[in-house]
Each structure stands twice: as structure tokens, then as C-alpha cells.
C-alpha positions in Angstrom: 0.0 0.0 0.0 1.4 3.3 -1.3 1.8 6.3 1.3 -0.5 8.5 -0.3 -3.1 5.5 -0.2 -2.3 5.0 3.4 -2.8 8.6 4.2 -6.2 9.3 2.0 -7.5 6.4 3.9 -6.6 7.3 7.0 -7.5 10.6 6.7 -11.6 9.3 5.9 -11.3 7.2 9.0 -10.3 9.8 10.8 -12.7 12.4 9.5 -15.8 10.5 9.3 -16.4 9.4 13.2 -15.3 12.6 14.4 -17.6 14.5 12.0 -20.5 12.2 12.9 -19.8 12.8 16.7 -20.3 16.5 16.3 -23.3 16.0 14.6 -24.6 13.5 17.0 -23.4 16.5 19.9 -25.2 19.3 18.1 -28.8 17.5 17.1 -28.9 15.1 20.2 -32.3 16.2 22.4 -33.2 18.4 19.3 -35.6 17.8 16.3 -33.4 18.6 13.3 -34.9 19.1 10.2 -35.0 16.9 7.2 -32.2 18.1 5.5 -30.1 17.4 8.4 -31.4 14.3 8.8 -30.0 13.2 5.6 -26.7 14.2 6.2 -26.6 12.7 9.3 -27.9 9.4 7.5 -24.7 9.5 5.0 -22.5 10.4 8.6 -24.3 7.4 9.8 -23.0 5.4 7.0 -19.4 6.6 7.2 -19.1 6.3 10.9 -20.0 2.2 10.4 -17.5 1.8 7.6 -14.4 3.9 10.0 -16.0 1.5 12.6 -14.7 -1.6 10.6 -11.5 -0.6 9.7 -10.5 0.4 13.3 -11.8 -2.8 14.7 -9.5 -4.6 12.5 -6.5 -2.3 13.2 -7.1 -3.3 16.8 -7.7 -7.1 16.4 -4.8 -7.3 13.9 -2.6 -5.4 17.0 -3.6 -8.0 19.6 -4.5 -11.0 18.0 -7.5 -13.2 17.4 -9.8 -13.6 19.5 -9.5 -10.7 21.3 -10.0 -8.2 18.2 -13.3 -9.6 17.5 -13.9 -9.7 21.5 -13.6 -6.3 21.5 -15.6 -5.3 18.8 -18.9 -7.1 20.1 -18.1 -5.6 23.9 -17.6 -2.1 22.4 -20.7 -2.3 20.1 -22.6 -3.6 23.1 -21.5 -1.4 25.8 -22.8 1.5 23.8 -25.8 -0.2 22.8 -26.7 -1.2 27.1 -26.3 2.4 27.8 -29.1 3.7 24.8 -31.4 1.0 26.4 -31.3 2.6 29.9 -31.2 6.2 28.4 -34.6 5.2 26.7 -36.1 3.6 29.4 -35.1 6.5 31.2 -36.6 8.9 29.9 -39.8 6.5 28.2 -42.1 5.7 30.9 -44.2 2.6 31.3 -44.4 1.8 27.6 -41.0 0.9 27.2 -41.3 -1.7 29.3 -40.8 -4.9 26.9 -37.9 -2.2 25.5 -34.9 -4.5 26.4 -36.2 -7.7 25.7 -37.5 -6.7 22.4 -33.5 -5.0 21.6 -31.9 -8.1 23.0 -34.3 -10.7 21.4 -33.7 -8.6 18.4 -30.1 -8.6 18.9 -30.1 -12.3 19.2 -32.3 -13.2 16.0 -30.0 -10.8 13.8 -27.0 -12.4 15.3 -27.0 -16.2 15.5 -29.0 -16.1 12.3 -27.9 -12.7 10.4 -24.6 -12.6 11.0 -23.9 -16.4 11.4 -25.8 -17.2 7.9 -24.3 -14.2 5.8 -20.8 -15.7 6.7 -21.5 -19.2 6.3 -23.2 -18.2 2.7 -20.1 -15.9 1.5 -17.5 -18.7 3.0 -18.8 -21.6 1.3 -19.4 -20.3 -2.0 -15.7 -18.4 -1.7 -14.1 -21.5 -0.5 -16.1 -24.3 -1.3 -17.1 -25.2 2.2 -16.4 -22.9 5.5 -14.7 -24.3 8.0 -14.1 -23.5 11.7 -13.6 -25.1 14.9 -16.6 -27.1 16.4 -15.1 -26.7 20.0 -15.0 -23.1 20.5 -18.0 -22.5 18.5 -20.5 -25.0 20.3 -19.2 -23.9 23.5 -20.4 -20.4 22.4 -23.7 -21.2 21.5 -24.2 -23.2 24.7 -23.7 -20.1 26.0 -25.9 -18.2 23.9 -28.7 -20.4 24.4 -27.7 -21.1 28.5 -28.0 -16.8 28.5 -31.4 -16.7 25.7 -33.5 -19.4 28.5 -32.8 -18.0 31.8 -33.9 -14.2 31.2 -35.8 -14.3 28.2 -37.7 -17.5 28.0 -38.1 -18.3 31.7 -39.9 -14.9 32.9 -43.0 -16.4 31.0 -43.3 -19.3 32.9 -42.6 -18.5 36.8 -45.5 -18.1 38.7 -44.0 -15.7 41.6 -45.0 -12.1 39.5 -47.9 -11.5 37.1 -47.5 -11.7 33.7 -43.6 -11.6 31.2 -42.0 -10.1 34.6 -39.4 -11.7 37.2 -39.7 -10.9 40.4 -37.3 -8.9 42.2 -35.2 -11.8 43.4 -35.1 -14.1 40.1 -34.4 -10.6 37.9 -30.9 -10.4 40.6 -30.7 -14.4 40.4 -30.9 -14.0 35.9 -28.4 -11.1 36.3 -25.9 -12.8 38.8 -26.5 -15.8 36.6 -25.9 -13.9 33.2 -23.2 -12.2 34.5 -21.3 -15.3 35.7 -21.6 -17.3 32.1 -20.2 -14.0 30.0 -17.5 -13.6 32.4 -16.7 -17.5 32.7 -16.9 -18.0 28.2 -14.5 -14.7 28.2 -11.7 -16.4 30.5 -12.4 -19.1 28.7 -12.0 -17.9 24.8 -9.2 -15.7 25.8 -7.6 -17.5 28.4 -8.0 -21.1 29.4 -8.9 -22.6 25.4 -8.0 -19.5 23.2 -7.2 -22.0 20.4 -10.6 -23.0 20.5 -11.5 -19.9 19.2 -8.6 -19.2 16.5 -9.5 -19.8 12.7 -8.5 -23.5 11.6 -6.8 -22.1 8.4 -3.9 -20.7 11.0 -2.9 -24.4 12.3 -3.6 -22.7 15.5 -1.5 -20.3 15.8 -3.8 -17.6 14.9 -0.7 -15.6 13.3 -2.0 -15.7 9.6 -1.0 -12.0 9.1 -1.2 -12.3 5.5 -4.9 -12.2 4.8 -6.1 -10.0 6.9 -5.9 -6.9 5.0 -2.9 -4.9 6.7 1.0 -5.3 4.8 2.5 -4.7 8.2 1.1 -5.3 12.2 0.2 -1.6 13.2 2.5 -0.3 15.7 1.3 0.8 19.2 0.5 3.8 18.7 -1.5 3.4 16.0 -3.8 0.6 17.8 -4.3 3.0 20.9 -5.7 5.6 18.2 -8.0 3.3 16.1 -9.4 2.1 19.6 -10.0 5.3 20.6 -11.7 6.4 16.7 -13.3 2.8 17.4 -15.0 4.2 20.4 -15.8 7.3 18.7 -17.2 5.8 16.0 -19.6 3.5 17.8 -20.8 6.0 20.1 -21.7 8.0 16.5 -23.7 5.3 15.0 -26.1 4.2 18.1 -26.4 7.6 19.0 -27.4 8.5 15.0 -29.1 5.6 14.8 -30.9 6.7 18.0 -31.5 10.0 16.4 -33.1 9.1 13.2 -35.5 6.4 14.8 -38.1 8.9 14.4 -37.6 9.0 10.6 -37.8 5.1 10.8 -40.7 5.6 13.0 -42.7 7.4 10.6 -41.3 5.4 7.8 -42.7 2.2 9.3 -46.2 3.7 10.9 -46.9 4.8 7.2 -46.2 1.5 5.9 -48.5 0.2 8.5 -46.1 -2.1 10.4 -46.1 -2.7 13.8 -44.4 -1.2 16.0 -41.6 -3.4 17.1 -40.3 -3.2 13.6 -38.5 0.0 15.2 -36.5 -1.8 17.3 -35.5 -4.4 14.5 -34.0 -1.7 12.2 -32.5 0.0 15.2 -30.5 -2.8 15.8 -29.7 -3.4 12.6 -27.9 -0.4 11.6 -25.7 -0.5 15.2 -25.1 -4.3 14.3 -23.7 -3.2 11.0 -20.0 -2.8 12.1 -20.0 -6.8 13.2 -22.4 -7.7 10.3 -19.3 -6.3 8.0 -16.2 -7.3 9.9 -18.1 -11.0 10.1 -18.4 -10.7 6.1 -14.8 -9.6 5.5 -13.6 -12.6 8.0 -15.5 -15.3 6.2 -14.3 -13.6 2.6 -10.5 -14.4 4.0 -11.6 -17.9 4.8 -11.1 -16.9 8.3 -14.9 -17.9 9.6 -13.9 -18.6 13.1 -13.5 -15.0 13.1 -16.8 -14.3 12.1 -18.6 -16.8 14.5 -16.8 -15.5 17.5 -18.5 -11.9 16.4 -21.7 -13.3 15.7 -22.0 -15.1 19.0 -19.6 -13.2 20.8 -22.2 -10.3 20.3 -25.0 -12.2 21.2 -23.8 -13.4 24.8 -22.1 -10.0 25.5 -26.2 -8.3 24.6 -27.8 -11.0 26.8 -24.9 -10.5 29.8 -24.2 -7.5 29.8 -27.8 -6.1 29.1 -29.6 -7.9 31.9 -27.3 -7.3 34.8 -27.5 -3.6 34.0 -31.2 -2.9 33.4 -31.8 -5.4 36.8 -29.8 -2.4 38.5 -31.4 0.4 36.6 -34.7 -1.2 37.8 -34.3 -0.1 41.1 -34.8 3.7 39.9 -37.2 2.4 36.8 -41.0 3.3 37.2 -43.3 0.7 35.8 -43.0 -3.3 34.8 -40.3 -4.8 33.3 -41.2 -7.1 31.1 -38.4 -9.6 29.6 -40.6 -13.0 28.9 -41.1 -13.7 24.8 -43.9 -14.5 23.3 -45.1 -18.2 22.3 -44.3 -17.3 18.1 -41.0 -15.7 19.6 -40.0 -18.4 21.9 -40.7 -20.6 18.8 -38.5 -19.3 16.2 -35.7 -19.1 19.3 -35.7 -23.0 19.8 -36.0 -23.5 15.9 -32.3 -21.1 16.0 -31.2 -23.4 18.8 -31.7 -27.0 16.3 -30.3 -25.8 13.5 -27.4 -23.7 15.3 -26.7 -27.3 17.0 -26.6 -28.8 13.6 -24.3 -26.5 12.2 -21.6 -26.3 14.6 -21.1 -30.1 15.1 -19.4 -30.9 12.1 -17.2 -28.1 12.0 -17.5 -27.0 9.0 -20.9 -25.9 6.6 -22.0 -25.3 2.9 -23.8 -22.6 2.1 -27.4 -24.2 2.3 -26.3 -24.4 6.0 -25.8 -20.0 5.6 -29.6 -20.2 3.7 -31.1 -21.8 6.5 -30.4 -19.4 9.2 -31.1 -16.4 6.8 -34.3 -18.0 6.4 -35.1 -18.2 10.0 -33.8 -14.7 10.3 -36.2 -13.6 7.2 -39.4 -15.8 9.3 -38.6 -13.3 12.5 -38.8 -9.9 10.4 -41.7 -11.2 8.5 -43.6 -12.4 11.3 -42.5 -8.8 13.7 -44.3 -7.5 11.0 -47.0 -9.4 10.3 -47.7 -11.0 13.3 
């Protein structure tokens, strides 16, 4: 890569996040017009794309899997503290807010991201391959985390209704808390080669397909983390911002409301959804199942435990129990996750599956 090159594209990463920061700084709690709201759309944009390319800076600086670890924790960190701000501030109808975003969340991840990558890695490379150990310990996980606070609220019988009661909310965020932390030492410490793509032999030091000539020095990781931040903090808050675009957009189309929270979450899953693409594109799938999954625990762990303290200053309900169609569709994930993991590696029908189940959710949030 030619200086110049190096310089024009660092200068766009460097631009864009800090650009869409300020706008986020000068609109947020205002009602900008449309004209605005269009430019801050195209910020949006740029502020996922800088979002990318800092995340692999960093995970090409420390290694696999704690790039992509830090990615999904970064995205979701943000993403905890916009749940809470709109709770907030929302009253008593945003109760079902966080289990709709982490259901959401969930759907768009083990079935989005995981069947995008599986799609783009077989057809690149014939068949996508990865390690069965690390990635059915992950969905374990995922599915451990998906029962005890979303599925289980509908069927105790202590509080009315999708609700826990005190107690069992502190026991699910204990509990939640506990398996994230445990998975964490467990992918970057106690089996980390569990969770390193099979292509490496490894070692996870394959530096030569994952688009960078030469390791970044550390100066330049502690930058990109820090224009990593700065651009995540730009696209939920931007996303947050133009919700009431997509709110309109989606009342006039005469969808339901929970459709809202489906788009939401798409655009600030869009930095993962593209890093898991690029991965699987450099045969590297591991990479992109550890996102994919990795995001998913970290929105279940890390969302539950915080909104179960919030709750003490919350007014109203909190509901987190899904609904029998949801519930549904989430064991339906749980089968065919199962059956793709096990062999270790998929073909791309595998990929067309879960897109499928992901295409059933949206279809049926919409039409329910």
C-alpha cells in the first residue's frame, strides 16, 4: 500500500467518526430538520464503515480472539447504555424495551450474521470451516443466557404476567453475568485456540490475509481504539437520532411497532455484520462466528445485569418473557445452530437456512 493510499484512507477514518460525533453533539435532544437528517444518514454510514477498519486495526494489533472480543463488547456497551437512556426517559411503555432489543439482537446475530458468513464462506471457498469446540461452547452459552432471562420470565409463577420478580431478575443477572464472564476467560484464556480460525494451524498468526502489509505499531492501535469508540458512540447515537424517521417510515407502511427496534438494531449491528463478512471472505470464519455469537452473549450478559440495577430507579413493569411465536422461532435457532456447529465445517445451504429463520422473525414482527 502506497503512502498516499495509506494517508487518504486514514485521513476518511479519521474524519468520518469525528464528523459524525459532532453531529450527534449538536442535534442530540433536538428535532433537526430533514435536510439534516439526511446528512446525518450519510455520517451514519461513514461512521460504520471507519468502525470496521478500526476494529481490524485493533484485532490485527492484539491477536485473534480478542479483536473480535472487543468489537462485540464495544458495540454492546454503547448499545446497554441507549437501552437505559430510553427507558429512562420512556415511561411505562418501554417496558418490553430490552427484551425486544436483545431478542432482536439475538435473532440478527446467531441467524444474520452467522448465515451471511456461512453463505459468503462456502461459496468463496467451497465449504467454511471452523472449529466445532470453540463455536459449540459459544452457542451453549448463547442459548444457557437466551432461556434464563428471556424464555423463563413467561413461565414463573411468583409475579404477574412476562415479569421476574425482584429476586429471580438479581438471580438471571448474577447468573448472566457469571456465564459471559466464565466464556470470556475461557476464549481468551484457558482454550483461546478453540477460538482461532482452523486455516492458521492454531497459531492464529496468519498476518497475511487480513488486510494490513505490516502489524500496526502501538501507537496506531491506541488511536484506532480510541476512533473505534468514537465511532460506535456515533452510530447508536445516530441511529438513535433518526429512529423517528424510521418511525414514521414504518407507521406509514403500517407495520407494527416493534419493527423499530428491528432496524435500530440493525444499523448499530452493522460494524460486526461487516467485519463478520470480510472474515469469512478471508476464509477466516472462526472470526466471524466468535463476532456473531460473541455479540450475542455480550447483549444478553451484559444487558440484563444492568437494566436489573437500573430497575431499582425504573418506574413501571419490566417485562423480559417472549412470546409463544418468539420463543418458537428461538428453539427453531437453537436446532439448526446445533446442527451446524457439530461438524465443524458448513456449505452454504447451512448459511440459507439461518437467513431463512432470520427472514421468518422480520416477517412475522411485521405481520404477526
Amino acid at each position: 500500500m502506497s503512502g498516499d493510499a495509506t494517508r487518504g484512507r486514514f485521513a476518511w477514518t479519521l474524519v468520518l467518526p469525528v464528523a459524525a460525533l459532532a453531529a450527534l453533539v449538536a442535534t442530540w435532544g433536538r428535532k433537526p430538520p430533514d435536510a439534516v437528517l439526511a446528512v446525518e444518514a450519510v455520517l451514519l454510514i461513514g461512521a460504520v464503515m471507519a468502525a470496521v477498519h478500526h476494529a481490524e486495526v485493533v484485532a490485527h494489533k492484539v491477536g485473534e480472539p480478542y479483536g473480535s472480543l472487543v468489537l462485540a463488547v464495544a458495540v454492546t456497551v454503547i448499545e446497554v447504555a441507549l437501552i437505559v437512556t430510553l427507558m429512562v426517559s420512556g415511561g411505562p411503555e418501554t417496558a418490553g424495551l430490552a427484551r425486544d432489543t436483545v431478542f432482536a439482537a439475538v435473532m440478527i446475530t446467531v441467524n444474520g450474521i452467522v448465515g451471511i458468513s456461512l453463505v459468503v464462506g462456502a461459496l468463496r471457498h467451497h465449504l467454511a470451516e471452523f472449529n466445532p469446540e470453540g463455536t459449540g461452547s459459544a452457542l451453549a452459552t448463547v442459548v444457557t443466557l437466551a432461556t434464563l432471562t428471556l424464555v423463563l420470565p413467561g413461565f414463573t409463577t411468583s409475579a404477574g404476567g412476562a415479569e421476574f420478580t425482584g429476586g429471580q431478575l438479581a438471580f438471571a443477572a448474577v447468573a448472566s453475568l457469571t456465564l459471559y464472564l466464565m466464556f470470556v476467560f475461557t476464549q481468551t484464556v484457558r482454550h483461546r485456540d478453540f477460538f482461532l480460525p482452523v486455516e492458521d494451524g492454531g497459531t492464529g498468526r496468519d498476518e497475511d490475509q487480513d488486510g494490513h502489509a505490516d502489524p500496526p505499531t502501538g501507537r496506531a492501535a491506541l488511536v484506532s481504539l480510541g476512533l473505534l469508540s468514537v465511532s460506535l458512540v456515533a452510530v447508536v447515537g445516530l441511529a438513535k437520532i433518526e429512529s423517528p424517521v424510521i418511525e414514521r417510515a414504518v407507521a406509514a407502511a403500517g407495520f407494527p411497532h416493534a419493527v423499530v427496534g428491528i432496524v435500530i438494531a440493525l444499523l448499530v449491528l452493522l460494524p460486526e455484520s461487516i467485519a463478520a463478512v470480510r472474515a469469512a471472505m478471508r476464509r477466516r470464519t472462526q472470526i466471524a462466528l466468535n463476532l456473531a455469537y460473541g455479540s450475542a452473549m455480550a447483549s444478553i450478559g451484559l444487558t440484563i445485569p444492568t437494566i436489573a440495577v437500573a430497575s431499582i430507579w425504573l418506574d413501571g413493569p419490566l417485562e423480559l418473557g417472549l412470546g409463544s411465536t418468539e420463543i418458537v422461532l428461538l428453539v427453531l435457532s437453537v436446532i439448526v445452530g446445533v446442527l451446524t456447529v457439530v461438524p465443524g465445517r458448513a456449505k452454504p445451504l447451512a448459511g440459507g437456512i439461518h437467513l431463512a429463520i432470520l427472514a421468518a422473525f422480520v416477517f412475522l414482527t411485521i405481520s404477526p
